[in-house]
N, C-alpha and C positions, 0 to 999 in steps of 0.2 A: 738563656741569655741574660747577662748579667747588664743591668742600669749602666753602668760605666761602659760597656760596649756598646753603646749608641755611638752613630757617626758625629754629634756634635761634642761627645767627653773625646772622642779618639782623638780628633783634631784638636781639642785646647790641653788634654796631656800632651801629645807632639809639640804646641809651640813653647807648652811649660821645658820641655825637656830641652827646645831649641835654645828658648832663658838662660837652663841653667851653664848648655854649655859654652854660649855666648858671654856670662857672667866668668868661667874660667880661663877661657880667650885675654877676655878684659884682664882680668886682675894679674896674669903672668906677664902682660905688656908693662904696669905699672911695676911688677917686680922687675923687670929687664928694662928700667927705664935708664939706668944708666951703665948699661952692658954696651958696649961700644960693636959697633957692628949691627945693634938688635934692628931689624925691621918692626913696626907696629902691626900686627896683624887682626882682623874680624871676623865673624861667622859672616858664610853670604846667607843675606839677609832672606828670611822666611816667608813665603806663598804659600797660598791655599794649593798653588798647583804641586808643590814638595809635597805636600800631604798626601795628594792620592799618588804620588807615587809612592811614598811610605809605606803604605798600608800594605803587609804583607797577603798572600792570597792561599797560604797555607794548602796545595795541592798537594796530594803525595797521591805516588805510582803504588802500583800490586802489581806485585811480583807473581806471574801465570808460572815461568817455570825455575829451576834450580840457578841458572847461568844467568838469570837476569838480575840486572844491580840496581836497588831500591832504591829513590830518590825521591825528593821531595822539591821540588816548583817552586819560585816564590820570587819577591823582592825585597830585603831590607835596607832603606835608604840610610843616610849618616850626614850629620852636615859638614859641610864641605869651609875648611879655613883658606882665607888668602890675606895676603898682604891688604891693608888698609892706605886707601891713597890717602898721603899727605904732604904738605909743602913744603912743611919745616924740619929740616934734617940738619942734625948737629954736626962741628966737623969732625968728633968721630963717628960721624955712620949712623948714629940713631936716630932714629924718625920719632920714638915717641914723644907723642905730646901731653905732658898733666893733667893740662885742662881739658883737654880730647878727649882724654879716656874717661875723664871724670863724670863728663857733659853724658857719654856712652852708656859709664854704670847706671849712674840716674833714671837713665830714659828704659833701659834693659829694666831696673828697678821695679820703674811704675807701672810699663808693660805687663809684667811677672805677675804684678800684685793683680791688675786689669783682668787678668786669664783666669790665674786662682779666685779672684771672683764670681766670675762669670761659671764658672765649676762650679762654684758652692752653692750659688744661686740657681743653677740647672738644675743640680740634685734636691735643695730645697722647694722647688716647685714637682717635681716628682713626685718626692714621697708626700709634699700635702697632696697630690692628687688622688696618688694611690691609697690613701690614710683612711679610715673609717671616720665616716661622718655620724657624728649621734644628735 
């Protein structure tokens, strides 16, 4: 079993991965800011309880005789995009807002940087653990 497969690295790569695809949500709204028609959309936002449903469970069947079809069990989640409520909708049709998204990136930003911390710091206290002491 590898260090990075502890339950506490699975969970902060999962939210890193929710980051980055929340960071690409964001920044296609700011490119389609003046596409008429665009809806503003976001990632729904991340829980601990997304996680464990995340986590695949990797079961696979054995096949006893010729006719049976081999499978494998499991779940793999995805995050799920929707429209982002907001108030201000231009009169042609688009909802985004500049400062919105900007306020969004920022906050996705520090979160990101937050997680990838707290990783590096997890694994830094590891390996001094694991480390030979002389």
């Amino acid at each position: 079993m590898a260090i990075t497969d502890l339950p506490l690295f699975q969970a902060l790569k999962s939210k890193m991965q929710w980051h980055q695809t929340r960071q690409s949500v964001l920044a296609q709204n700011i490119a389609n800011a003046d596409t008429p028609g665009y809806m503003a959309r976001d990632v729904k936002e991340y829980t601990f309880k997304d996680h464990i449903g995340r986590q695949s469970l990797n079961l696979a069947t054995t096949t006893t005789v010729a006719g049976h079809i081999p499978g494998k069990l499991g779940n793999t989640g995805s995050a799920k995009i929707e429209e982002d409520d907001t108030f201000e909708v231009t009169p042609s049709g688009n909802s985004v807002n500049l400062e919105e998204q900007m306020m969004h990136i920022t906050e996705n930003q520090m979160d990101y940087q937050a997680a990838t911390t707290l990783y590096t710091k997890g694994l830094g206290l590891i390996r001094t653990a694991l480390s030979k002491s002389v």
